[in-house]
N, C-alpha and C positions, 0 to 999 in steps of 0.2 A: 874544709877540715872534716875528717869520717868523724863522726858522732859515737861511734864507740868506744872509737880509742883515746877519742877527748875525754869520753868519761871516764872511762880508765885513767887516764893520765891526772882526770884535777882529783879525782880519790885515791891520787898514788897507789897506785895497787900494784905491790911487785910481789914475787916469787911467794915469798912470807907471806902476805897478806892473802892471797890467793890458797894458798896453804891453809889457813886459818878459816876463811869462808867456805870452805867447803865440810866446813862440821855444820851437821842439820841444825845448831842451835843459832847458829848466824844465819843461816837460811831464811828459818821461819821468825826471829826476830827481827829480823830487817823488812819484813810484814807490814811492821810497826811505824815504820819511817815517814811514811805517806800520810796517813791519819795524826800523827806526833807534829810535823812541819804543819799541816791545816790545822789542826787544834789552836798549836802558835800562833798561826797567823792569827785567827780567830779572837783572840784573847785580846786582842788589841781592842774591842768592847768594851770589856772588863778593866782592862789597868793599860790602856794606851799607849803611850811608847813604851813605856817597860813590856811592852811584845815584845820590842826586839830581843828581852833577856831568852823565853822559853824558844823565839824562834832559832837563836845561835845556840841555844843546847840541843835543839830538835838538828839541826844543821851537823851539831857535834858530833851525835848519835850516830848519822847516819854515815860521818867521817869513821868513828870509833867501832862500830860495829863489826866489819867485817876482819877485826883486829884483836877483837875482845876475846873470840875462844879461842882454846887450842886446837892445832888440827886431829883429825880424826886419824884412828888406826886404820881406818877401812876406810874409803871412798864408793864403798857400793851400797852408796842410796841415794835415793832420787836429789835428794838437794846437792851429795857430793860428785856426784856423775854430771849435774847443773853446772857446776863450777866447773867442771873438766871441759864440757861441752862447751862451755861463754870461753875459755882459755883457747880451745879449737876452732872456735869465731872469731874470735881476733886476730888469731892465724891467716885467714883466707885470703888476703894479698899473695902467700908465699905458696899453701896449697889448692888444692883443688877441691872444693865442697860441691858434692850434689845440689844441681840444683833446686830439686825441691825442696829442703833445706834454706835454701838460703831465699828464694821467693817466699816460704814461709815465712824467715825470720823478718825480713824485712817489711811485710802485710803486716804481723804484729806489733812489731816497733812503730808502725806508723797508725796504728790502730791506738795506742798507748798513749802516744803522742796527740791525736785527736783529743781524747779523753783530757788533756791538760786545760783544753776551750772549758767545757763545762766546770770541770775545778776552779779554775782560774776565774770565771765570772761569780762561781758559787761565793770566792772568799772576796767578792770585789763587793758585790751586794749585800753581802749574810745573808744567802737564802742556802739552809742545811740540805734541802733538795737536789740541788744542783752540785752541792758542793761533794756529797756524797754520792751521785752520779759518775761525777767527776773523776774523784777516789776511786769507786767500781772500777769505771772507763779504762783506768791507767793502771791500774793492778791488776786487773783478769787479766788484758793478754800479756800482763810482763809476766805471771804465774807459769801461762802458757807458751811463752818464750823460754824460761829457763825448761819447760818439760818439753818441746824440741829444743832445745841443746841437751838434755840425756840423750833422746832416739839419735842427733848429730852424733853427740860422741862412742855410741854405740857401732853404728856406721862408718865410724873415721877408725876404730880399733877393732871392732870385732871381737869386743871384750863383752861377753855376755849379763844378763842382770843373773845374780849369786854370785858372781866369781868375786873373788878378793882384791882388791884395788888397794894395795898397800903403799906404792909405790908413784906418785901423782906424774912425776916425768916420765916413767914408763908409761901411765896409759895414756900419754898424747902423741898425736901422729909429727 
């Protein structure tokens, strides 16, 4: 199974939803996610199995998020161009992506993916060290991944940074 479109598929992410993530305010609050589920986890110190209460709201969040704003009149900004560009990646079965694009995207994803090792032992132990390592690890290059997918989808339309992206099906190839 491609691991992108699973993820896509278990966060139902259709047209709407996609629409919606690409207002900068779901962008950079979905920031949050990563830090909010480790917190959870976390908490299991403090009040024990009632972890699981903040870890299924942290889980919530990160279902409800990308659902929560409205979408934007413009898509020309870096987080809405992101979302255009991850819409253009999931594409790549049916078109053609350069590929250093897609050697890029993939060296990040898996970079990201490393980073889960260190988190994942950090909350296994309670050592904030690692566990914030960890965090780092898997949120740099997904930062870095949504900012190739703006240069992708610059590339795939030839839709400049200024121009007006009013129209979300228009700017994908």
């Amino acid at each position: 199974m491609e691991i992108f479109a699973a993820a896509e598929r278990l966060m139902t992410m259709d047209d709407r939803a996609w629409a919606r993530h690409a207002n900068p305010w779901s962008v950079w609050s979905r920031a949050t996610t990563l830090p909010l589920i480790a917190l959870a986890v976390w908490s299991r110190v403090w009040i024990g199995w009632w972890a699981l209460i903040p870890v299924a709201l942290a889980l919530g969040w990160t279902w409800l998020n990308p659902r929560l704003f409205p979408p934007p009149r413009d898509r020309d900004t870096w987080p809405g161009r992101g979302t255009l560009g991850e819409r253009v990646w999931l594409r790549r079965g049916q078109i053609d992506l350069p590929s250093h694009h897609v050697r890029a995207a993939w060296v990040l994803t898996a970079t990201s993916a490393f980073g889960a090792v260190p988190l994942v032992w950090g909350l296994v132990v309670l050592d904030a060290g690692w566990t914030i390592c960890g965090i780092a690890l898997v949120a740099g290059p997904k930062l870095w991944f949504v900012d190739r997918m703006v240069w992708l989808h610059q590339d795939m339309t030839g839709i400049a940074p200024g121009t007006p992206i009013l129209d979300p099906k228009g700017a994908l190839p």
